[in-house]
mmCIF file of the C-alpha atoms, coordinates in Angstrom:
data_MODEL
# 
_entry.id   MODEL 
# 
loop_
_atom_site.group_PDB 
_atom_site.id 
_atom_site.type_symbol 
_atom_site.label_atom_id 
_atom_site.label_alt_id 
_atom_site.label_comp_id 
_atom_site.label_asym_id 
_atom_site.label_entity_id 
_atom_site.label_seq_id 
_atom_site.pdbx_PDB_ins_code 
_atom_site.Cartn_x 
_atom_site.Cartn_y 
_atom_site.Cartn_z 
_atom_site.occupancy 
_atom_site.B_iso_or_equiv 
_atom_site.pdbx_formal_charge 
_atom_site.auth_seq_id 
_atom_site.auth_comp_id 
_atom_site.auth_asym_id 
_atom_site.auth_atom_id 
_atom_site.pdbx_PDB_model_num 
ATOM 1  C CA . UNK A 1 1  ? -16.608 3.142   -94.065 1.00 0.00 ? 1  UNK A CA 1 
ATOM 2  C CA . UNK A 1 2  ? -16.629 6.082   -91.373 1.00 0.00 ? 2  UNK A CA 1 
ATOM 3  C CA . UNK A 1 3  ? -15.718 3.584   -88.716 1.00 0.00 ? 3  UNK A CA 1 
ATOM 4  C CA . UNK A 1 4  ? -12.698 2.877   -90.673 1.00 0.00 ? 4  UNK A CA 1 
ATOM 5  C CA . UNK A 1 5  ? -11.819 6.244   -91.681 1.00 0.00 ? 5  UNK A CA 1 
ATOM 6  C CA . UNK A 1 6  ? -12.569 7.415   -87.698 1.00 0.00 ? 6  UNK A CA 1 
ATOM 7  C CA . UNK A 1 7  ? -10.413 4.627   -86.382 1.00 0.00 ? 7  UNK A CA 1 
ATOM 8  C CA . UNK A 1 8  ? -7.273  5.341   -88.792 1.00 0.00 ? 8  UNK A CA 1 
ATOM 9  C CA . UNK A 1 9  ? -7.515  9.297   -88.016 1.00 0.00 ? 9  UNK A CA 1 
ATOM 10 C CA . UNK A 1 10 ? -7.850  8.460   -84.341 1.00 0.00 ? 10 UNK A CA 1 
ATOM 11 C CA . UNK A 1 11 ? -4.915  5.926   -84.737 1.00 0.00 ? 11 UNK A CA 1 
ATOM 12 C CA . UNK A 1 12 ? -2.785  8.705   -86.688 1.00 0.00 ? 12 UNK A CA 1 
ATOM 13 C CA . UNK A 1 13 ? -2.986  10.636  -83.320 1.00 0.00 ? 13 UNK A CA 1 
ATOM 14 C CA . UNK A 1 14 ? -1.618  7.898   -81.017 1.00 0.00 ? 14 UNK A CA 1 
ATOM 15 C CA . UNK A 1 15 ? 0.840   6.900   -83.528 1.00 0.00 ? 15 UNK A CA 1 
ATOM 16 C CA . UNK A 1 16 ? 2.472   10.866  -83.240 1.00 0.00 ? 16 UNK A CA 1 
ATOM 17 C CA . UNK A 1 17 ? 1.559   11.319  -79.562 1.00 0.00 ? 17 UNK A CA 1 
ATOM 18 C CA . UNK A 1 18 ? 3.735   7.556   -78.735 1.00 0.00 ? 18 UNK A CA 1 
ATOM 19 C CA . UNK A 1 19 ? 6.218   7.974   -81.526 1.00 0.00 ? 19 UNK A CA 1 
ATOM 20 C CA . UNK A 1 20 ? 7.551   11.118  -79.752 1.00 0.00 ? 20 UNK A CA 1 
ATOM 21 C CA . UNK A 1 21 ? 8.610   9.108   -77.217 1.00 0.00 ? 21 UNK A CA 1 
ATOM 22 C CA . UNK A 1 22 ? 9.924   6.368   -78.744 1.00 0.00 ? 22 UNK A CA 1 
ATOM 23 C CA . UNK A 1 23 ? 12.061  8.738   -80.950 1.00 0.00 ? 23 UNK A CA 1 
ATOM 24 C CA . UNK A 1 24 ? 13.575  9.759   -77.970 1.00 0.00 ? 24 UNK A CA 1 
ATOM 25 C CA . UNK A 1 25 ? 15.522  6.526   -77.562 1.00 0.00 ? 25 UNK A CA 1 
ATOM 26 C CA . UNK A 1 26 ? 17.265  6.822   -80.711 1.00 0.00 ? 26 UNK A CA 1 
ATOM 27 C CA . UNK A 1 27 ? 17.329  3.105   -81.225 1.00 0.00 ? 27 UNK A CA 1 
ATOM 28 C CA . UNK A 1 28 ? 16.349  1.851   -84.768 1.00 0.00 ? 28 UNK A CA 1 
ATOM 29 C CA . UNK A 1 29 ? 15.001  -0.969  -83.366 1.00 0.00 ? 29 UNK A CA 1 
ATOM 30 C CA . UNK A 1 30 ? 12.731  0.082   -81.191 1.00 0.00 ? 30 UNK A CA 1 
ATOM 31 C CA . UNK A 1 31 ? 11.436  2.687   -83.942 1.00 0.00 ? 31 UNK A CA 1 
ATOM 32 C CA . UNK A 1 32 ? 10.813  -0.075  -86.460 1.00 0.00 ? 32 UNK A CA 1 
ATOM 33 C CA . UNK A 1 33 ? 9.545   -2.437  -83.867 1.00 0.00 ? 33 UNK A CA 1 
ATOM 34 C CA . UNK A 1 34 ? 7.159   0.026   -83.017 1.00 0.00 ? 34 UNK A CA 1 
ATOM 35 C CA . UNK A 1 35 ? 6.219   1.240   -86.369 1.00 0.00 ? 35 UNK A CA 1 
ATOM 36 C CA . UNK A 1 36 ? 5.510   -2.692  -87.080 1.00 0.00 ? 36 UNK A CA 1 
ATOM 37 C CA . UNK A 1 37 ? 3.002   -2.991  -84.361 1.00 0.00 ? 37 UNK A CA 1 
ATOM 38 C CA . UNK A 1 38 ? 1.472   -0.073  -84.880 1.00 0.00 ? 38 UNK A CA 1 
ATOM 39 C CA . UNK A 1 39 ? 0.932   -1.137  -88.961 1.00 0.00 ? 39 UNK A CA 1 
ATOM 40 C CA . UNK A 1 40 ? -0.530  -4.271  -87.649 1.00 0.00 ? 40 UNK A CA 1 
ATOM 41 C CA . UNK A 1 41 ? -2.681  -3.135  -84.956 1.00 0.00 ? 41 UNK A CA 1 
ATOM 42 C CA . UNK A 1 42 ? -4.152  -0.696  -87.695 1.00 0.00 ? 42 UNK A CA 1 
ATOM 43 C CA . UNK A 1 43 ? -4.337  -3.397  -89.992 1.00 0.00 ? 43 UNK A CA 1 
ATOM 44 C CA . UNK A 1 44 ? -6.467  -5.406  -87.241 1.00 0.00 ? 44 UNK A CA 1 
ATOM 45 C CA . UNK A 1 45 ? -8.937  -2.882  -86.014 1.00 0.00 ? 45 UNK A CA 1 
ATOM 46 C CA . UNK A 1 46 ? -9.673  -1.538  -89.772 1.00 0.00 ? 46 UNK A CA 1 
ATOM 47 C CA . UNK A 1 47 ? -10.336 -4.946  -90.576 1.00 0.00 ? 47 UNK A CA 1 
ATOM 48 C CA . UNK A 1 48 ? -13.015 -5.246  -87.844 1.00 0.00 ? 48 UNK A CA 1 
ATOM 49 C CA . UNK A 1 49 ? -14.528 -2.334  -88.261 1.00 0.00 ? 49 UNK A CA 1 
ATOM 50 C CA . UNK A 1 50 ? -15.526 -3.138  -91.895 1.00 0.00 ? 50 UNK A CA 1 
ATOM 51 C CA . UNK A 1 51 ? -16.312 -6.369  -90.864 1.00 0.00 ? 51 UNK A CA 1 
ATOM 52 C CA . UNK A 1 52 ? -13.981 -9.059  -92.441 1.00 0.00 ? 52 UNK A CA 1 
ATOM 53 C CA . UNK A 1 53 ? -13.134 -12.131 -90.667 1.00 0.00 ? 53 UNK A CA 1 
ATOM 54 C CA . UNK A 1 54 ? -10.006 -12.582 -88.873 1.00 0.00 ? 54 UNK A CA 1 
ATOM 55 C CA . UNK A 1 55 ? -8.706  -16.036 -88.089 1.00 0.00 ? 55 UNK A CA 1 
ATOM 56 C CA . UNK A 1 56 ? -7.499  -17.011 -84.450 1.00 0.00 ? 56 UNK A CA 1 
ATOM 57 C CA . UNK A 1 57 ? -4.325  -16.596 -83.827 1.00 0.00 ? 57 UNK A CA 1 
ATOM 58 C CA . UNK A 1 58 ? -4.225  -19.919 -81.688 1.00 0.00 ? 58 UNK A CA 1 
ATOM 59 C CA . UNK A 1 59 ? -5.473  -21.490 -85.275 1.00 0.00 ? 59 UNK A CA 1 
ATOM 60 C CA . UNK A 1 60 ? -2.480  -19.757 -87.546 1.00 0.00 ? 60 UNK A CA 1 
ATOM 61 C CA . UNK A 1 61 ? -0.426  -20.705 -84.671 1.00 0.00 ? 61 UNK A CA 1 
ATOM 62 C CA . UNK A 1 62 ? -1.649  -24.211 -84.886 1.00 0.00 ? 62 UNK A CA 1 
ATOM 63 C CA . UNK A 1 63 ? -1.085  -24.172 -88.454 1.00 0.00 ? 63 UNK A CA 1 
ATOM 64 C CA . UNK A 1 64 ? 2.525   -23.588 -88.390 1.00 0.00 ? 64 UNK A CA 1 
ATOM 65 C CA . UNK A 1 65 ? 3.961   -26.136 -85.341 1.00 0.00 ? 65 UNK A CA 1 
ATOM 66 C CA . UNK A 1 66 ? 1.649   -28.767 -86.076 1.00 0.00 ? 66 UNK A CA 1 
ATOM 67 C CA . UNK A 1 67 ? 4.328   -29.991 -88.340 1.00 0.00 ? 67 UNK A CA 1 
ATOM 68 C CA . UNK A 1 68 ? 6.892   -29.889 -85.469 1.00 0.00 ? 68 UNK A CA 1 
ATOM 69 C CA . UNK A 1 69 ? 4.824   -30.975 -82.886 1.00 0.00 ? 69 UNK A CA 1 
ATOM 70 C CA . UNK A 1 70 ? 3.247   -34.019 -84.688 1.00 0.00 ? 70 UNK A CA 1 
ATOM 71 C CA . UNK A 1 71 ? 6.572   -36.201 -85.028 1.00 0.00 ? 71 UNK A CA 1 
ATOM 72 C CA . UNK A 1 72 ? 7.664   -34.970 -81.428 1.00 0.00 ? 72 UNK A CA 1 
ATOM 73 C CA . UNK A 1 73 ? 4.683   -36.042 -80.341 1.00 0.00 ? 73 UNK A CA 1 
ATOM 74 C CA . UNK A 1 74 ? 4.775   -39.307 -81.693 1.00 0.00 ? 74 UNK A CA 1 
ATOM 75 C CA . UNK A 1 75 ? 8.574   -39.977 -80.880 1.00 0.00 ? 75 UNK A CA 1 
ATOM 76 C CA . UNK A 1 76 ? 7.676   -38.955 -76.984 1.00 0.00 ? 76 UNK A CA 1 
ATOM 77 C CA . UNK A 1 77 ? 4.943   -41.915 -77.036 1.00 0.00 ? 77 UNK A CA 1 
ATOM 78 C CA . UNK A 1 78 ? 7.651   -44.391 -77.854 1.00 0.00 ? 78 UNK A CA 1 
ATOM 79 C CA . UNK A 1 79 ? 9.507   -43.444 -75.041 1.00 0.00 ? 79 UNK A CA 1 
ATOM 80 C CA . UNK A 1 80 ? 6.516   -43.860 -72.419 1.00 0.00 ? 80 UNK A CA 1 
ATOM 81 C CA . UNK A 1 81 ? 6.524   -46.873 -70.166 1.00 0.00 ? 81 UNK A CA 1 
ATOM 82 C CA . UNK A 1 82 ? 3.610   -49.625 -70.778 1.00 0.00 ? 82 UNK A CA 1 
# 
């Protein structure tokens, strides 16, 4: 629990130090964009720190186009010469 409490102080402090500079573009997209990340990343290294399991992300990622790619797959055999 000290890990994670360590790692979200330390992660406050980049967060303010890098958010000064991103406020200087004045570009709402770039400030939520980076807010995002930053929320995730957190998210991510809190989560290893107390030990939970985190998936792959080439295994989520495989998760959601193997729908797509499983027909397209199939229709680009048909096409291929015997």
């Amino acid at each position: 629990m000290l890990m994670a409490i360590s790692v979200s102080l330390l992660s406050l402090i980049l967060f303010r130090v890098e958010y000064k500079q991103v406020k200087k573009h004045k570009s709402k997209k770039d400030k939520l964009v980076f807010i995002g990340g930053c929320i995730v990343a957190l998210y991510l290294v809190i989560s290893l720190s107390i030990g939970l399991p985190i998936p792959s992300s080439s295994k989520i990622l495989d998760q959601v186009f193997q729908p797509v790619t499983k027909p397209i797959a199939n229709l680009l055999k048909t096409f291929q010469p015997k």
